[in-house]
N, C-alpha and C positions, 0 to 999 in steps of 0.2 A: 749425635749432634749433626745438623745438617750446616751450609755452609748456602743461604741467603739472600737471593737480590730483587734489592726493591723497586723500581723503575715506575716514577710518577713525578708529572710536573706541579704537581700541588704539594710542594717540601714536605708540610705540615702533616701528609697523607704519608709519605714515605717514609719521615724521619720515627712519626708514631708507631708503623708497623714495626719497624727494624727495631724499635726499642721492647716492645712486646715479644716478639720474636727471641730477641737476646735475652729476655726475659726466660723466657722459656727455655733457654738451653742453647740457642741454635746463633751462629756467627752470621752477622748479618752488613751488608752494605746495604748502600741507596743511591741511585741516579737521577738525574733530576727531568732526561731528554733521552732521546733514542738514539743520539751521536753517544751521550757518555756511557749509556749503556754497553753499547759496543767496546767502547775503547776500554770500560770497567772488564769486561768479559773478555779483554784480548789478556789480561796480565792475572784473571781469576777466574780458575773453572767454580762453578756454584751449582747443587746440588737442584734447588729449585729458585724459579724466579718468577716473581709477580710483577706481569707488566699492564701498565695503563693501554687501554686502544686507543686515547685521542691526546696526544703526544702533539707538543708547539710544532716539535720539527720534521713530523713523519708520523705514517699511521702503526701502532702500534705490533699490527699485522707483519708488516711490512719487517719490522725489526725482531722479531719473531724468529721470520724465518730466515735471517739474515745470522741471528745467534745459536739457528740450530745448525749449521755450516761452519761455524766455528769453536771455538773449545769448549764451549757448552751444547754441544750438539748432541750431549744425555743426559741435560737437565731435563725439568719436568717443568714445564712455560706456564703457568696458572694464568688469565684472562683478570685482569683487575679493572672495574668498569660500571660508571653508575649508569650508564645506558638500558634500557631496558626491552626493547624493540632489536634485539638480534638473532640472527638466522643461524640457522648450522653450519651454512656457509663461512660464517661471520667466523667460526670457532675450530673450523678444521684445524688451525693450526696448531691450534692449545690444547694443553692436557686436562684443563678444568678451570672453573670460575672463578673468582671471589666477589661477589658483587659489592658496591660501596652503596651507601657508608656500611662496612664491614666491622662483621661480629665476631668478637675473639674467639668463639666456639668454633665458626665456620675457619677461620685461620689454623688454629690447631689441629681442624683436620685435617686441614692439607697439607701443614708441615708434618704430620703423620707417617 
């Protein structure tokens, strides 16, 4: 069982992963912004995390690599993002995608 975090400003997109997710075995949170992310991850290391790149209050990137410096600094950052025009650039920082709207198959593998 892994130990789950969801980070997206579309609740409805977060609250559903983590539910599927629990579903499947694995303990899951959800953040709604790139500030509560942080402050979720200052008080819970979590195994893997799926984050959005276009965050109300900061780019997804950005908070990224701000939570690999901190006690999630050996999570596995998955790219959550209905964008579809992204460079390598764009992904250095992440371990891998999940693109939206997002298929339970593709979830599963990555909590894998």
């Amino acid at each position: 069982m892994s130990s789950v975090l969801f980070v997206d400003d579309l609740e409805d997109t977060a609250d559903s992963l983590a539910e599927i997710a629990s579903a499947l075995g694995h303990q899951s949170a959800v953040a709604y912004s790139g500030a509560s992310a942080l402050e979720i991850a200052t008080l819970d290391v979590f195994d893997v995390i799926f984050l959005d790149l276009t965050l109300p209050d900061g780019d997804g990137r950005d908070v990224c690599l701000q939570l690999r410096r901190g006690r999630c600094a050996g999570a596995r950052i998955i790219a959550l993002t209905g964008l579809a025009d992204l460079a390598d650039a764009d992904m250095e920082c992440f371990d891998g995608l999940l693109p939206k709207p997002c298929r339970i198959d593709d979830l599963e593998r990555l909590l894998a």
